[in-house]
C-alpha positions as CSV (number, residue, x, y, z in Angstrom):
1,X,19.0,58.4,55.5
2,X,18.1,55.5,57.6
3,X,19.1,52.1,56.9
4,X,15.4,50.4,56.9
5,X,12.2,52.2,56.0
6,X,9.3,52.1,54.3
7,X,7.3,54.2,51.3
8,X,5.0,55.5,53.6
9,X,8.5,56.2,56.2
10,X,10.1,57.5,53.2
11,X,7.2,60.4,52.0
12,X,7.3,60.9,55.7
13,X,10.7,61.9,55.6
14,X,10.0,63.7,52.9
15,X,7.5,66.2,54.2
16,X,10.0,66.5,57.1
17,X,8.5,64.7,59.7
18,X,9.1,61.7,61.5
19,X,8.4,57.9,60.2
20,X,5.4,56.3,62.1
21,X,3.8,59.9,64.1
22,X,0.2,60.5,63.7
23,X,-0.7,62.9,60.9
24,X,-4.5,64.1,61.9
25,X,-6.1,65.4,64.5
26,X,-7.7,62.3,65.2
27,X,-5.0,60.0,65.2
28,X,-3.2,62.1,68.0
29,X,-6.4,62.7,70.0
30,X,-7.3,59.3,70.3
31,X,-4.7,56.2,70.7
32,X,-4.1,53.4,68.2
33,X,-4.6,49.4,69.1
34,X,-1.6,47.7,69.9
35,X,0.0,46.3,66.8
36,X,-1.4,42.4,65.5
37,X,1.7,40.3,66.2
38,X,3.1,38.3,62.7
39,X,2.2,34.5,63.2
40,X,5.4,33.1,61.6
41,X,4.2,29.8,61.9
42,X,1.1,30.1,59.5
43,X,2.6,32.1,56.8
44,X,4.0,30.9,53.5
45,X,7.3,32.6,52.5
46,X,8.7,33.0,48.9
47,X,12.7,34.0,49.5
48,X,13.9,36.2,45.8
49,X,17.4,36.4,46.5
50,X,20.3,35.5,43.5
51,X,23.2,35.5,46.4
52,X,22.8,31.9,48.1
53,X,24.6,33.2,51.4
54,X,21.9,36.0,51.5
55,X,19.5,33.0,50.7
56,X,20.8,30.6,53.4
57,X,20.8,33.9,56.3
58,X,17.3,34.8,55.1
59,X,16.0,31.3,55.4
60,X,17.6,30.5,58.8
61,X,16.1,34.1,60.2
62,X,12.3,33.2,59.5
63,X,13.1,29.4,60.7
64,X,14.1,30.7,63.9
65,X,11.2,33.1,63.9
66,X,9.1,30.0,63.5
67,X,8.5,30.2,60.1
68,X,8.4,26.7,57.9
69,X,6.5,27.1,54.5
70,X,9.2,28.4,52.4
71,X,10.2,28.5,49.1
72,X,13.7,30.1,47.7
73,X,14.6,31.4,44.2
74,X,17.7,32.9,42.5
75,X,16.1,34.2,39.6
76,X,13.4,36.5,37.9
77,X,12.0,33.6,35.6
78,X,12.5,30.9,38.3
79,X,10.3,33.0,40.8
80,X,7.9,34.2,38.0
81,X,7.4,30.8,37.7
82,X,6.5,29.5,40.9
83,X,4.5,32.2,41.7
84,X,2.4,30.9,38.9
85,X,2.5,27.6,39.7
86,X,1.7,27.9,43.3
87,X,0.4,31.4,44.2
88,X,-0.9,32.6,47.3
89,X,2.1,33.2,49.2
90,X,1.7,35.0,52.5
91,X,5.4,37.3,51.8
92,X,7.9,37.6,49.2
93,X,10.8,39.2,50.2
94,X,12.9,40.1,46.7
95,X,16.3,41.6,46.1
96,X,15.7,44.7,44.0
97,X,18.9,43.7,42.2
98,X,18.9,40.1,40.4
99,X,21.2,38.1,38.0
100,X,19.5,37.5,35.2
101,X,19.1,40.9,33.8
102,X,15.8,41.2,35.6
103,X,15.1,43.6,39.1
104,X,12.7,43.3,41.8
105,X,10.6,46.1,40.2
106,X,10.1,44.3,37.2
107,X,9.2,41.2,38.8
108,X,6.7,43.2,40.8
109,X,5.5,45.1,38.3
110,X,4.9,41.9,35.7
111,X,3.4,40.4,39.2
112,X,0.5,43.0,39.8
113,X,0.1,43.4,36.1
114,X,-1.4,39.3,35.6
115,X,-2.5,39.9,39.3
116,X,-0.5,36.6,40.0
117,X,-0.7,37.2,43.9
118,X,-3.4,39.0,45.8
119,X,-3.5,42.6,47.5
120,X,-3.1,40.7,50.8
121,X,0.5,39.4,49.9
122,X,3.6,41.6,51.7
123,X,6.0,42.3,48.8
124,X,9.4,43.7,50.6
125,X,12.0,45.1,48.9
126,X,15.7,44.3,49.4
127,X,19.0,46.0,48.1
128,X,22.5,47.2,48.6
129,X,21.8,50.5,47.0
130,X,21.9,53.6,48.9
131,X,21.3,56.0,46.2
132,X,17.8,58.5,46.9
133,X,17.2,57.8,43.3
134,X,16.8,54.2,43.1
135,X,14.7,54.1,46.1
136,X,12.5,56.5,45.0
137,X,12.0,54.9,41.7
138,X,10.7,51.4,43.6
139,X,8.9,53.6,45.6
140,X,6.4,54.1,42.8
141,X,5.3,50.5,42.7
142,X,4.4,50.5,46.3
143,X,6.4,48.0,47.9
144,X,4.7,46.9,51.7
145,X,8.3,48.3,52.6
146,X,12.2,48.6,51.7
147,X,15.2,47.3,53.4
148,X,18.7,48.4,52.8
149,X,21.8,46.1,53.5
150,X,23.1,44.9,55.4
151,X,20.2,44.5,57.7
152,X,20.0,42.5,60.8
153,X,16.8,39.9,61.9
154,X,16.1,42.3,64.2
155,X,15.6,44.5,61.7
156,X,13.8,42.4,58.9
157,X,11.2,41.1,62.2
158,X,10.0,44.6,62.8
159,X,9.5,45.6,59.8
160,X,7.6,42.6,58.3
161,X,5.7,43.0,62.0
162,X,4.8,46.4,60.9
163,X,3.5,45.4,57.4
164,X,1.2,42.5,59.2
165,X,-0.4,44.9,61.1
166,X,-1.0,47.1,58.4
167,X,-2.4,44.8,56.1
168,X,-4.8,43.3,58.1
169,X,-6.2,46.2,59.2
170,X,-6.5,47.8,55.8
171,X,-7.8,43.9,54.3
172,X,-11.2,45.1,54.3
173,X,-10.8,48.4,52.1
174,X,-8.1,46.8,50.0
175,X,-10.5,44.3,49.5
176,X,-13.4,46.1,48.7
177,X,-11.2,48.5,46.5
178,X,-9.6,45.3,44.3
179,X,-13.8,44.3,44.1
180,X,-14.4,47.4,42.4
181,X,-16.9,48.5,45.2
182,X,-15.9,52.3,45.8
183,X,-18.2,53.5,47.6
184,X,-18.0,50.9,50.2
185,X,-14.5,50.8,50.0
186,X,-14.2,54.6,51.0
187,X,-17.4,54.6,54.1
188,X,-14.9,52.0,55.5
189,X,-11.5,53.9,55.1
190,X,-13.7,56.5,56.7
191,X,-14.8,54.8,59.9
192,X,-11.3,52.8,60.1
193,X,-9.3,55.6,60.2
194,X,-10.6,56.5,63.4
195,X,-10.5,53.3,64.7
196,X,-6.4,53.0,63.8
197,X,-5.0,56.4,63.5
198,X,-1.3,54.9,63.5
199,X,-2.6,53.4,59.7
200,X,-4.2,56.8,58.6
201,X,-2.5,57.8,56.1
202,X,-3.0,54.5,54.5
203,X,-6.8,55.1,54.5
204,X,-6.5,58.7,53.1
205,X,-4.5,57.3,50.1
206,X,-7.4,54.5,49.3
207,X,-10.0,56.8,50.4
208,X,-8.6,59.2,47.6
209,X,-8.1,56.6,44.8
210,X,-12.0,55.4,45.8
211,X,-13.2,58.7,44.9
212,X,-10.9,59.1,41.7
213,X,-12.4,55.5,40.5
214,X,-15.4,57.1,41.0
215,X,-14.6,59.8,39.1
216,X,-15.8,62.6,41.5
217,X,-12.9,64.6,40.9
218,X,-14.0,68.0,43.0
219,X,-14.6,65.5,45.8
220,X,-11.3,64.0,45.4
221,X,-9.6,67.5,45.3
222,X,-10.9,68.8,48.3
223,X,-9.9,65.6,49.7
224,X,-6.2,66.0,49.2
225,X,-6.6,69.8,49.7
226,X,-7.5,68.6,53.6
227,X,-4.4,66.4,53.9
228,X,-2.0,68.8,52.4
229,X,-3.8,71.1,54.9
230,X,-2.0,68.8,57.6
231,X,1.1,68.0,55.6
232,X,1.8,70.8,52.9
233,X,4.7,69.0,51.5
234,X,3.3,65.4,50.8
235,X,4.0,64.5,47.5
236,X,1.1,61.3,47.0
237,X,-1.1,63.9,48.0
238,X,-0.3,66.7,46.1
239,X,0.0,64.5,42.9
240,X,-3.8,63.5,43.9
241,X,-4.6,67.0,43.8
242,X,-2.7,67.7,40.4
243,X,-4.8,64.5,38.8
244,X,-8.0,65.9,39.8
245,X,-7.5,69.2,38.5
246,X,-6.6,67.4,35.7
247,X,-9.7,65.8,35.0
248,X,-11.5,68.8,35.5
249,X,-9.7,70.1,32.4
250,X,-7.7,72.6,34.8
251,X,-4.3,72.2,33.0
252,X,-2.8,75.1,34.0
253,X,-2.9,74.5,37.7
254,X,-2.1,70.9,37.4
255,X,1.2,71.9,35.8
256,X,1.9,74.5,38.7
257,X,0.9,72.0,41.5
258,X,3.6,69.2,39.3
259,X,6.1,71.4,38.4
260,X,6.3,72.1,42.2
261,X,6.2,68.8,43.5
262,X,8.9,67.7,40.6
263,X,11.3,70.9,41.9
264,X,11.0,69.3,45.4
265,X,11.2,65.7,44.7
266,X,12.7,65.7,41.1
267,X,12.7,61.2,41.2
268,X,9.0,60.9,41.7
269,X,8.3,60.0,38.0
270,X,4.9,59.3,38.5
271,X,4.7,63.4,38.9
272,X,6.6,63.7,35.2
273,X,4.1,61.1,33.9
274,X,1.1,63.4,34.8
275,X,2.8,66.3,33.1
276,X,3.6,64.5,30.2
277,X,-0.3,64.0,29.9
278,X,-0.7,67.9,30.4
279,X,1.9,68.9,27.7
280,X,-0.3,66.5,25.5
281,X,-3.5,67.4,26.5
282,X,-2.4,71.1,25.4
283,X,-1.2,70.1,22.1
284,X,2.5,70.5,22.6
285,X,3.8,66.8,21.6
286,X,7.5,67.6,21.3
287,X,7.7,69.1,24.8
288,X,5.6,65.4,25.9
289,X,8.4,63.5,24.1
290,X,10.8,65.7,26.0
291,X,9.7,64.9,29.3
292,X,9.4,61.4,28.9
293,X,12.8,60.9,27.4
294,X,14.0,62.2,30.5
295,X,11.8,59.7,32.9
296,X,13.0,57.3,30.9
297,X,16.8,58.1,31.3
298,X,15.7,58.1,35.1
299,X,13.9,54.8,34.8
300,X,14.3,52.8,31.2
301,X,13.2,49.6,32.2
302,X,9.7,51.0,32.2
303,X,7.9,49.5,29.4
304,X,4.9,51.2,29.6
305,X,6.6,54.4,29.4
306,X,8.2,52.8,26.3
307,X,5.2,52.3,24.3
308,X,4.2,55.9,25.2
309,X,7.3,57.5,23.7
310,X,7.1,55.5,20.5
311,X,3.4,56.3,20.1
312,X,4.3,60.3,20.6
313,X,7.8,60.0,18.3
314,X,5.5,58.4,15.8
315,X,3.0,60.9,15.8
316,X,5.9,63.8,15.7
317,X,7.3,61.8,12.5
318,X,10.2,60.9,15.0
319,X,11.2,57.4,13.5
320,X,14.6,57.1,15.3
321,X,13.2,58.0,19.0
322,X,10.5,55.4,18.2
323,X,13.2,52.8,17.4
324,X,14.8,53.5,20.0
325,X,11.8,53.2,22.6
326,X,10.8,50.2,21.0
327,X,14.1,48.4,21.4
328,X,14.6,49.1,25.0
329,X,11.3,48.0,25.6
330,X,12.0,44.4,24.0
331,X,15.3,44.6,25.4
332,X,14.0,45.5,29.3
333,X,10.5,43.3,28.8
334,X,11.9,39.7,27.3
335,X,9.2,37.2,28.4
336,X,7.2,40.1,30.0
337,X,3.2,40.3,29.9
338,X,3.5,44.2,29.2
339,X,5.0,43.7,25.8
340,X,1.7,42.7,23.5
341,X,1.6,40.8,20.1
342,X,1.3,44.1,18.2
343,X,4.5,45.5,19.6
344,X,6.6,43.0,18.0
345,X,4.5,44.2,14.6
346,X,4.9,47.6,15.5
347,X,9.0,47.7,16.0
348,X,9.4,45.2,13.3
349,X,7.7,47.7,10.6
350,X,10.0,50.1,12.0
351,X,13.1,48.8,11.3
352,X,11.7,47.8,8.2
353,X,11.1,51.5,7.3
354,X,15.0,52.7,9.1
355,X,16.8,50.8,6.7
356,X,19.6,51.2,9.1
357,X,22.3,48.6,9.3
358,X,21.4,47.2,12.8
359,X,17.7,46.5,12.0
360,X,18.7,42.8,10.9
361,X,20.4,42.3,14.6
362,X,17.4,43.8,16.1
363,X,15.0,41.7,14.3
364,X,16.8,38.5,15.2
365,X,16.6,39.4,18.7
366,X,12.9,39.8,18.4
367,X,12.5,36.4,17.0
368,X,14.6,34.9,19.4
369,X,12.5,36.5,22.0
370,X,9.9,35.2,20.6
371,X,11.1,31.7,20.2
372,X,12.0,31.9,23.4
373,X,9.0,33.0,25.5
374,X,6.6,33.3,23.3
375,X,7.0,29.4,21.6
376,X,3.5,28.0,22.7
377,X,1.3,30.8,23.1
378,X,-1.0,31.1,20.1
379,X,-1.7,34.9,20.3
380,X,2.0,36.1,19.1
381,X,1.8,33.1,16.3
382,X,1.5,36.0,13.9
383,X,3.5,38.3,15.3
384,X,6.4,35.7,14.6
385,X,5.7,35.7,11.1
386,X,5.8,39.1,10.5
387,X,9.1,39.6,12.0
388,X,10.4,37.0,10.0
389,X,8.5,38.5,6.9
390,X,10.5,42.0,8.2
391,X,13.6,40.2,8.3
392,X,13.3,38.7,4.6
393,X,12.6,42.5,3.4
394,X,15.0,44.0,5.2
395,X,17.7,41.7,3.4
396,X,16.3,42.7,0.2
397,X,15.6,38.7,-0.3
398,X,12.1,38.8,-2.0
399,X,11.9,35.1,-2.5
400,X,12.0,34.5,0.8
401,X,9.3,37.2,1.5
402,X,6.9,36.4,-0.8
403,X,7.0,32.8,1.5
404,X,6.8,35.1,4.5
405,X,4.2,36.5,3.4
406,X,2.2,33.3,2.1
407,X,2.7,31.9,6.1
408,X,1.5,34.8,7.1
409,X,-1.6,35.2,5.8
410,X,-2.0,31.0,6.6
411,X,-1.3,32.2,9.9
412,X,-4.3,35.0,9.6
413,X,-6.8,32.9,8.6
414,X,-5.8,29.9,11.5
415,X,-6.1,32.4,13.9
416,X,-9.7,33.7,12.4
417,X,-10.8,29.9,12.6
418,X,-9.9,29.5,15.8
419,X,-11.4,33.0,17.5
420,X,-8.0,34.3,17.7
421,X,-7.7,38.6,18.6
422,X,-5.6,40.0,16.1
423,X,-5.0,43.3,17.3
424,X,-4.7,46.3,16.1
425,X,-1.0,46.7,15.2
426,X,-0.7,43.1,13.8
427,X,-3.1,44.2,11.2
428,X,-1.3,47.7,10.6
429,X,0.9,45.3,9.5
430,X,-0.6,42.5,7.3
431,X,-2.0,45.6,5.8
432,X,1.5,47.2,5.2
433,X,2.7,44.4,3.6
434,X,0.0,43.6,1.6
435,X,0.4,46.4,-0.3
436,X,4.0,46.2,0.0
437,X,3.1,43.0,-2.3
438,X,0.4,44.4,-4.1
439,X,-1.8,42.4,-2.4
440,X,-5.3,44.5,-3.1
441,X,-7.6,42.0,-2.4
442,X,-6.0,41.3,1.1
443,X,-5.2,45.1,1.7
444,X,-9.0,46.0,1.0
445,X,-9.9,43.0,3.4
446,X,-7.6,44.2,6.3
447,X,-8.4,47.7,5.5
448,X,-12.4,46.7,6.1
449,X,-11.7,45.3,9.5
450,X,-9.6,48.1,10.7
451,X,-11.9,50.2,9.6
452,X,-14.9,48.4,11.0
453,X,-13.4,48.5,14.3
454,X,-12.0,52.1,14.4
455,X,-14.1,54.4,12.4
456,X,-14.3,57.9,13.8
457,X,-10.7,57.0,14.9
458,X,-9.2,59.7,13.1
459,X,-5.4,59.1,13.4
460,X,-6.3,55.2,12.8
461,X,-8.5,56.3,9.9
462,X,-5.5,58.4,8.4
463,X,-3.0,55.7,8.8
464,X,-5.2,53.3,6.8
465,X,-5.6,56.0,4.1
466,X,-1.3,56.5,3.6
467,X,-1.1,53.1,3.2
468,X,-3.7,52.2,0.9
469,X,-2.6,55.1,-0.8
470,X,0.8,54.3,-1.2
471,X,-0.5,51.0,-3.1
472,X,-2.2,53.3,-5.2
473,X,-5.9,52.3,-3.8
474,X,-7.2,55.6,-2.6
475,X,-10.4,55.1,-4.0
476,X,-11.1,51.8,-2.7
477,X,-10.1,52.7,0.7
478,X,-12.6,56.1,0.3
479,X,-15.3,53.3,-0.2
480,X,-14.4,51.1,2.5
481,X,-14.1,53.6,4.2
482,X,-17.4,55.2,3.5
483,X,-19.3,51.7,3.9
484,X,-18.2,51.0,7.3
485,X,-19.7,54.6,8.0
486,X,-22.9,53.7,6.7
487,X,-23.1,50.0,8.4
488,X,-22.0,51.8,11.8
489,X,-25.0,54.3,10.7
490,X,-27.5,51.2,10.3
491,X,-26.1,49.1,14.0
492,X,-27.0,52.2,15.5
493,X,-30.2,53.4,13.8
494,X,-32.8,50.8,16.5
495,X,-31.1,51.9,19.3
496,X,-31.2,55.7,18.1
497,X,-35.2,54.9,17.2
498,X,-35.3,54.4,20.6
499,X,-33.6,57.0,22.5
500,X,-35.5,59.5,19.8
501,X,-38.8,58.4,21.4
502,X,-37.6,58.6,25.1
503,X,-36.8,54.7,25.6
504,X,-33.6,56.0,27.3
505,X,-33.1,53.0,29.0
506,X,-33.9,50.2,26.2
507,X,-31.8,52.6,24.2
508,X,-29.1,52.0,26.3
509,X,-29.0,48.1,26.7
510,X,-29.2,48.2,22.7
511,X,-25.6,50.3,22.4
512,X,-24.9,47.4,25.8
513,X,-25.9,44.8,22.9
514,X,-23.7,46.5,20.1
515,X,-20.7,47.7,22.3
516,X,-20.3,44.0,23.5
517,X,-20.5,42.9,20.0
518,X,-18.5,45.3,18.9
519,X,-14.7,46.3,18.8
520,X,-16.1,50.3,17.5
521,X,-15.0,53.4,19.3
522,X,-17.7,55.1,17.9
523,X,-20.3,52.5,19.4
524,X,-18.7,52.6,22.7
525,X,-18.9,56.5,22.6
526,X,-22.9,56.4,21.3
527,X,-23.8,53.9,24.5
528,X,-21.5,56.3,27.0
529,X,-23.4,59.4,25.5
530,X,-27.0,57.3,26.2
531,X,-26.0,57.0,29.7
532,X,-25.4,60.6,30.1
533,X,-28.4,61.3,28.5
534,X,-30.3,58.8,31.4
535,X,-28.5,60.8,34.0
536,X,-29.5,64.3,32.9
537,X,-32.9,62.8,32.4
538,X,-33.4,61.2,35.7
539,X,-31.6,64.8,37.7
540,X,-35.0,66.7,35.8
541,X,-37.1,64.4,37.3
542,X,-37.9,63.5,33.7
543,X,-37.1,59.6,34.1
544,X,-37.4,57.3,36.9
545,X,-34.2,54.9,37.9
546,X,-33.7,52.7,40.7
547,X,-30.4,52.2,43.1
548,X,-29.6,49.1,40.9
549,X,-30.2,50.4,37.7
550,X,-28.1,53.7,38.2
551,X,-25.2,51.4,39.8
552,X,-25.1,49.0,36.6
553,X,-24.8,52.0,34.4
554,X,-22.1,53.9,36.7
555,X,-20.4,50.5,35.9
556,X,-21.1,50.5,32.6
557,X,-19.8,53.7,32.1
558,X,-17.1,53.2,33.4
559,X,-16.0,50.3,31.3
560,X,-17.2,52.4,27.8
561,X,-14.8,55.2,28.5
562,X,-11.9,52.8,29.7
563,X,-12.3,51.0,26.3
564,X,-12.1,54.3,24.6
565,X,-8.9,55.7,26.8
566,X,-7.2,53.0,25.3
567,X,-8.1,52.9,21.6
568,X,-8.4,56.0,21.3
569,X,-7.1,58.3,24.4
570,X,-7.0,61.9,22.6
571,X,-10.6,61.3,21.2
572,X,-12.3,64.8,21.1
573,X,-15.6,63.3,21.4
574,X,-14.6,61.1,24.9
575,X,-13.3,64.7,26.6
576,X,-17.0,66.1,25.8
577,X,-18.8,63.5,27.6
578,X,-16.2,63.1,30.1
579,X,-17.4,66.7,30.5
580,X,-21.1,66.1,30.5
581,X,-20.5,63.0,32.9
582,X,-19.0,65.3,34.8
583,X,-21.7,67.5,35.2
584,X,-24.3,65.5,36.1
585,X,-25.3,64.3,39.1
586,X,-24.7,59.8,39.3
């Protein structure tokens, strides 16, 4: 393996060919512009590095390239914080391996998640490890590139050269693409790759995400049919091809095209992802927890892969693998963005329930976490109290629960006075302990919002009926339950008037009215079925809808089923009209 390359070098290698030749027709037929030199001089450098000789020889290399604007940092939170507090730097070149129990692909990762620098940035990778696993697993974040000590400046020059010239001639399509304008976004990977065939493979991957955005799926397969035409072995592309047979419901040959890419490049854990979501799709959870315990024994600092495996143990009645996820994602994600209020809530009622002997040490690390990075901001307020309301139960001290639980719910109501979210699993919780406390009138309340929010939820709905159950208040939970029915009933019944008499389109900017009102699955799913409805109506020639109007409601759309994915992401209903979006010409 080389010493220096880069993730689009590296799937080169892969396929068996060699970094930087042409892979199309085109690019070999016609010849690429020369390469746009890097203007050291004008850039702004941020320097990641926890080794201050490796700090001092980076430094010196871009002064004597001409650089001057540069800022150094030794640590995870030190950088973290001055890229929030300054921004916009033109490169960041970032040891993968720092000292403060942080890596490089954490920072990155927490980086792009707050979208704390823009696509135009050059993020390079740096690291003393040789392994083909850990490369490959930084690979998936898409570093501009990857060096592997010791390099040399001639080395570090070139390749920051190389990822220059490749982002300012794929600006305008990144651009366009981060604006949310696909179709634009793919006409100009289109023309562009003919213009710079040395940067064509770079096109072909936006092009193929444009067209996955856009959710034309057959499009997007035949797309990444073409390039493995070219290339048979490229793994982005054949894990394009595996998602869009996946969203056409073609599970069976997305787990043949995955399994086959896995055999061939067992690291690539965004492959294992996809078949995680296959195994679920097709009902068999415990083979889904299977899988991703094993990406997560590849990678466990992923905390989004965390929260996954908790949310499938839980539904497999797997309290000790949900533990378990939980604490290495607190553990891996101190301080981090990726770890919400509600999974403090969520772990801490799990320990609560594992009565095992480490759950007090656990739950003191989650409030020092939260003391610690959490301190000033308002949103994990109540989060803190319930962990120390867990912590109180869990030493079997009810004095100092019952005033848990009293700052607790002072805590609710400041943040409902102040237009504070209180998500979902914080109230799973207030609920829980309400009626841990025999609580009813607060249970009932908290049972009413959840309720409100996620009727037709029907794994929310059930956990709202154990645990008003288990306080002996079935009954009152059927009629809460039963209520928020109705009321959903009556917000929908002017914009259903509507739709009855073939006002499609006043129909739908009623559900626009509600969903944006609203926090409802089921409302979200009524104004995504409207649009359908719009779209089979205007394909009969039965309703008339102009360019802007058709756009607006692809965006729309768009947002409805993303809202439902993630309240809600096995929710029969959303695979039906998925199904009938599908269908349907827009």
């Amino acid at each position: 393996m080389p010493e220096l390359f880069g993730a689009d070098d590296l799937l080169h290698l892969l396929d068996g060919g060699t970094p930087g030749e042409g892979n199309s027709t085109a690019a070999q037929q016609r010849p690429s512009p020369p390469p746009q030199p890097c203007p050291y001089a004008a850039l702004s450098y941020l320097l990641i590095e926890d080794s201050q000789t490796m700090r001092v020889w980076l430094r010196n290399t871009i002064v004597n390239a001409g650089g001057s604007k540069i800022d150094v940092s030794d640590s995870y939170h030190d950088a973290l914080y001055r890229i929030r507090t300054r921004g916009n730097y033109d490169v960041v070149l970032c040891d993968y391996i720092l000292s403060d129990t942080r890596d490089g692909q954490q920072l990155l990762e927490e980086v792009r998640r707050q979208k704390l620098l823009p696509r135009s940035t050059i993020w390079i990778m740096i690291t003393g490890e040789r392994k083909y696993e850990q490369v490959f697993s930084a690979v998936e974040l898409a570093p501009d590139d990857y060096l592997i000590k010791p390099i040399s400046p001639e080395m570090l020059h070139e390749r920051l050269g190389r990822a220059w010239d490749q982002r300012q001639v794929m600006k305008g399509a990144t651009d366009l693409f981060d604006a949310g304008q696909f179709e634009q976004a793919l006409a100009l990977c289109r023309s562009e790759s003919l213009q710079h065939p040395r940067h064509v493979a770079g096109f072909q991957r936006i092009a193929g995400d444009c067209m996955m955005q856009m959710e034309h799926y057959q499009e997007a397969y035949d797309h990444f049919e073409s390039i493995l035409e070219v290339r048979p072995r490229l793994p982005w592309a054949k894990l394009g091809k595996a998602k869009a047979f996946f969203h056409l419901d073609r599970y069976d040959e997305t787990a043949a095209i995955i399994e086959e890419l896995i055999h061939d490049n067992p690291d690539y854990l965004h492959a294992h992802d996809l078949l995680a979501k296959v195994h679920e799709r097709k009902g068999d959870l415990e083979a889904t927890k299977a899988l991703l315990k094993l990406v997560l024994q590849k990678n466990p600092k992923s905390l989004t892969r965390q929260r996954e495996i908790a949310r499938i143990a839980i539904a497999t009645d797997d309290l000790q693998t949900a533990v378990d996820a939980y604490g290495l994602m607190h553990l891996h994600g101190r301080g981090s963005s990726f770890v919400r209020p509600g999974d403090f809530c969520s772990y801490a009622a799990m320990l609560i329930r594992s009565g095992s002997k480490g759950a007090l040490d656990r739950l003191d690390g989650l409030a020092g976490n939260l003391a610690d990075f959490h301190k000033n901001d308002p949103a994990y307020n109540l989060s803190a109290k319930t962990v120390s309301y867990a912590t109180a139960v869990t030493k079997g001290d009810q004095q100092a629960a019952a005033k848990s639980y009293k700052e607790m719910m002072q805590t609710l109501e400041a943040a409902k006075a102040n237009d504070l979210e209180v998500d979902r699993e914080q109230s799973m919780f207030v609920l829980e302990a309400a009626v841990t406390m025999g609580d009813e009138q607060t249970a009932c309340s908290m049972a009413k919002a959840l309720y409100d929010d996620h009727i037709g939820n029907q794994s929310i709905e059930d956990r709202i009926k154990q645990m008003m159950a288990s306080g002996g208040w079935t009954e009152q939970a059927t009629q809460i339950a039963a209520g928020a029915t109705e009321n959903l009933r009556q917000m929908n019944v002017a914009a259903a008037d509507m739709a009855k008499h073939g006002r499609l389109l006043d129909a739908v900017e009623e559900f626009s009215r509600l969903a944006e009102a609203n926090k409802n699955v089921a409302v979200h799913l009524n104004a995504a079925t409207c649009i359908v409805k719009c779209f089979e109506e205007a394909a009969a020639g039965k309703l008339a809808m102009d360019v802007g109007t058709s756009r607006r409601l692809n965006n729309r759309m768009q947002g409805y089923m993303n809202f439902v994915s993630l309240r809600d992401a096995g929710n029969h209903r959303l695979e039906q009209i998925r199904k009938a979006w599908d269908a349907v010409p827009h």
